[in-house]
C-alpha positions in Angstrom: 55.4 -3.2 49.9 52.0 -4.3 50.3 51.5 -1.2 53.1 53.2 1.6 50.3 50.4 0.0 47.8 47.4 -0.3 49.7 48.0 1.8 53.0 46.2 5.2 53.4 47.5 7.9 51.1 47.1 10.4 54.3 50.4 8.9 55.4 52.3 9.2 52.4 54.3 11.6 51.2 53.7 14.4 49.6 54.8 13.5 46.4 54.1 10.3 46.4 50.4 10.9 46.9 50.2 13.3 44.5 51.8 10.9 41.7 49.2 8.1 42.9 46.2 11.0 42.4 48.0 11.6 39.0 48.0 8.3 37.8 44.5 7.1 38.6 42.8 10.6 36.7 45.1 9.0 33.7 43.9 5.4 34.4 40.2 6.6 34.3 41.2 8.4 31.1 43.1 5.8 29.1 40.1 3.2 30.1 37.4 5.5 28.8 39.6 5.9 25.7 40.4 2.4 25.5 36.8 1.4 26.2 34.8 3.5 23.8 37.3 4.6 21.1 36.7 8.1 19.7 35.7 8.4 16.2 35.7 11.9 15.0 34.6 11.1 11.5 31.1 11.1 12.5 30.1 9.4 9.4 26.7 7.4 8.6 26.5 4.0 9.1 26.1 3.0 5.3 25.4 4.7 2.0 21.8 6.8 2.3 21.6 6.0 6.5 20.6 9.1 8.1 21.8 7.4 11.3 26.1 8.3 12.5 28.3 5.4 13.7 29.0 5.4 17.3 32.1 3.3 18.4 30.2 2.2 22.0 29.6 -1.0 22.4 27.8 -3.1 25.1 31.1 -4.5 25.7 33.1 -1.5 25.5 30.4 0.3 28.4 31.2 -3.0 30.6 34.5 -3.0 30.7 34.8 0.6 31.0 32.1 0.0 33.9 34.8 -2.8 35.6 38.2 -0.4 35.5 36.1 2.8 37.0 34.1 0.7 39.8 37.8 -1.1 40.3 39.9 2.4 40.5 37.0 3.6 42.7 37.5 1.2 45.0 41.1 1.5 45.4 41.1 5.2 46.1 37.7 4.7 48.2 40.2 2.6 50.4 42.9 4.4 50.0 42.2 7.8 50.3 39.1 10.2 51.5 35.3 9.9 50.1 35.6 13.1 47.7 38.6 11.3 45.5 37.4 8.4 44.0 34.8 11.1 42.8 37.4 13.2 41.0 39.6 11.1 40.2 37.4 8.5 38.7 34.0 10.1 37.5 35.5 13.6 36.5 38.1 12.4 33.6 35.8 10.0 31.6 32.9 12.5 32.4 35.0 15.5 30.7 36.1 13.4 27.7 32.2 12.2 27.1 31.2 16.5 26.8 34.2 17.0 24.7 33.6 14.1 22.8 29.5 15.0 22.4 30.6 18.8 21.4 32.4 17.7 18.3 29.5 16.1 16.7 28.2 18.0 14.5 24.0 18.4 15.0 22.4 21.0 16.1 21.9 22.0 20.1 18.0 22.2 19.5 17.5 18.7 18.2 20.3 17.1 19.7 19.9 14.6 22.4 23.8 14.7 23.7 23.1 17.0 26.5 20.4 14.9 28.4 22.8 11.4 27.4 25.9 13.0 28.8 24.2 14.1 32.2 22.6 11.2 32.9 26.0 9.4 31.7 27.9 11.4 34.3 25.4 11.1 37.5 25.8 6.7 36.7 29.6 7.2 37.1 29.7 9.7 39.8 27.2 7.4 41.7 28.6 4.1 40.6 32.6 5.7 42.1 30.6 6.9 45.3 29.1 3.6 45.5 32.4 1.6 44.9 34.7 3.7 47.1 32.2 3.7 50.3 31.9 0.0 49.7 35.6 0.0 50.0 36.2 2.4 53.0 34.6 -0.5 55.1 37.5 -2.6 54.6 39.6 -0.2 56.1 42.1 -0.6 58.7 41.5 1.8 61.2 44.0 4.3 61.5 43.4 4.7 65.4 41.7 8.2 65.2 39.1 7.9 67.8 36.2 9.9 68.4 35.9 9.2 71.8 37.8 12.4 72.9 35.8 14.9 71.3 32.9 13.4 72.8 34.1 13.0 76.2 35.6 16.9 75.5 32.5 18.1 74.2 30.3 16.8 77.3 32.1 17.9 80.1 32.2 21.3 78.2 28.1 21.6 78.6 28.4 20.5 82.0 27.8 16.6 82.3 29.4 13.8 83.7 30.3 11.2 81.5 
């Protein structure tokens, strides 16, 4: 069991690793949802407030900091470098800009564009981060480079 949950998805099947690629772009989505709540009501915080309510909250960020560093790491172990990415970063990332389009300011004074990049380069980095941290407590699958650079010297002519 523990080798089905935690072995490399490059030996799975098909299917199977498809589902498990499935399931952790909808984990990344349900804990951004979870974690900052969406409120589409845009409305001020009180009577004559010129400022909007915003449902994020330090605590909210954190924890939705904890389930994407945690996802990346499983698929940073599981899988190859460029998953974690997309499955982790790309979700919450595409639910912020969809989230930021429906308030309703205008482009020029609006600030949504600069928080939403710098937004989605902390969670792409932070996944890349986690998931390279993770590949190092790999098992190696006993793909060795050694051939290819035994094959590739005595292709220019040296002895190994």
């Amino acid at each position: 069991m523990t080798e089905k949950l935690l072995g490399p998805l490059s030996k799975r099947p098909w299917t199977e690793r498809w589902l498990t690629r499935l399931l952790g772009a909808a984990l990344s989505s349900a804990a951004y949802l979870l974690c900052l709540p969406w409120d589409l009501r845009n409305r001020p915080e009180s009577f004559g407030s010129t400022t909007e309510t915003t449902p994020a909250s330090v605590l909210g960020v954190a924890g939705l900091a904890v389930c994407l560093l945690l996802l990346a790491a499983y698929f940073g172990r599981r899988d190859a470098l460029a998953w974690p990415l997309l499955l982790v970063a790309v979700p919450p990332a595409t639910l912020m800009y969809v989230s930021f389009r429906t308030h309703s300011e205008q482009p020029d004074a609006s600030v949504w564009p600069l928080t939403w990049a710098f937004s989605t380069l902390v969670i792409a980095a932070g996944a890349l981060v986690a998931a390279s941290v993770a590949r190092r407590f790999r098992e190696e699958t006993g793909e060795s480079m050694d051939g290819l650079v035994f094959a590739h010297r005595k292709c220019e002519g040296q002895e190994a």
